[in-house]
C-alpha positions as CSV (number, residue, x, y, z in Angstrom):
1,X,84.1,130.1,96.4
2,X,81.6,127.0,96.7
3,X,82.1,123.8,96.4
4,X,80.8,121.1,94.5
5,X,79.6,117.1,95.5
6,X,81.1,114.7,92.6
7,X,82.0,111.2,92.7
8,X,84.6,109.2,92.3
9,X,85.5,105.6,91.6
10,X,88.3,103.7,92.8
11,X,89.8,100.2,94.0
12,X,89.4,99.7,97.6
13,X,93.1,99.5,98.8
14,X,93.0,103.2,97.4
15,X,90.4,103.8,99.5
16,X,91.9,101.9,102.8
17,X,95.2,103.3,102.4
18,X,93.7,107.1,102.0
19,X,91.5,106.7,105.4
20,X,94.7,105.3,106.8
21,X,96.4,108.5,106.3
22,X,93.7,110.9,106.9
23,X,93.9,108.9,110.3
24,X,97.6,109.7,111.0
25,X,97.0,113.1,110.0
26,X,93.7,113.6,111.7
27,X,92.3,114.7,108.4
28,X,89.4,113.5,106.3
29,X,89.4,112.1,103.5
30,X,87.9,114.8,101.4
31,X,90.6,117.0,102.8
32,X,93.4,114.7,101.4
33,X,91.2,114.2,98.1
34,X,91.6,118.0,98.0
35,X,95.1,118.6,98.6
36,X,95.6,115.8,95.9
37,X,93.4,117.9,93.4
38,X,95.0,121.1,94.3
39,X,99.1,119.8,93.8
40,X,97.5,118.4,90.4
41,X,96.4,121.2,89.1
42,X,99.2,123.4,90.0
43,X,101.7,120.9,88.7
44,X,100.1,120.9,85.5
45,X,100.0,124.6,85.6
46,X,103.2,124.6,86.0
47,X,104.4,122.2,83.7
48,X,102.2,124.4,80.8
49,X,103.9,127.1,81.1
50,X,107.3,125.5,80.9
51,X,106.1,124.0,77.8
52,X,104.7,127.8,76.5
53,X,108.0,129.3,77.6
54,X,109.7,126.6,75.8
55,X,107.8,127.2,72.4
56,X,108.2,130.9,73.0
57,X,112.2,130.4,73.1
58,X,112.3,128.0,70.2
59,X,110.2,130.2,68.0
60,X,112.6,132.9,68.5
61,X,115.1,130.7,67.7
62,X,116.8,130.5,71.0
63,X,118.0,126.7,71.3
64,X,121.1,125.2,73.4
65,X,124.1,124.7,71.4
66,X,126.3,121.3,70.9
67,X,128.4,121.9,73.6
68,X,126.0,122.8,76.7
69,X,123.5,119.4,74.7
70,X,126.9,117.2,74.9
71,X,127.4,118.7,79.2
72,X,123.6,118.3,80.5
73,X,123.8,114.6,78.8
74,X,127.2,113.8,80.2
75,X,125.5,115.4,83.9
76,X,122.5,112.9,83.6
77,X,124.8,109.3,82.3
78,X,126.7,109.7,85.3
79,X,124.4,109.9,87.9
């Protein structure tokens, strides 16, 4: 696969704080711009599929009922 040059803009505490951790991680800071690129797309990816499978289930009329809704709500007002 080849690569391609493209810019980007960005404040320059971004900037500072990125060459401060491709120092600690004797890395440049294309590598780190590229590992940042890579985890965004997979995580969207990811997260569009959930959303197709989602779709996908509803359509087919597959939905939780009242009583698992009333236990994943009661899970997340405790925590």
């Amino acid at each position: 696969m080849g690569t391609e040059a493209f810019s980007v803009r960005t404040d320059r505490k971004k900037v500072k704080q990125l060459d401060k951790l491709a120092k600690q991680q004797d890395r440049s800071r294309n590598y780190l711009v590229n590992q940042a690129i890579d985890q965004l797309l997979e995580l969207h990816a990811w997260q569009d599929e959930r959303v197709k499978e989602g779709i996908k289930s509803a359509d087919a009329g597959r939905f939780a009922g009242d009583v698992e809704m009333e236990r994943i709500f009661n899970k997340y007002k405790e925590a």
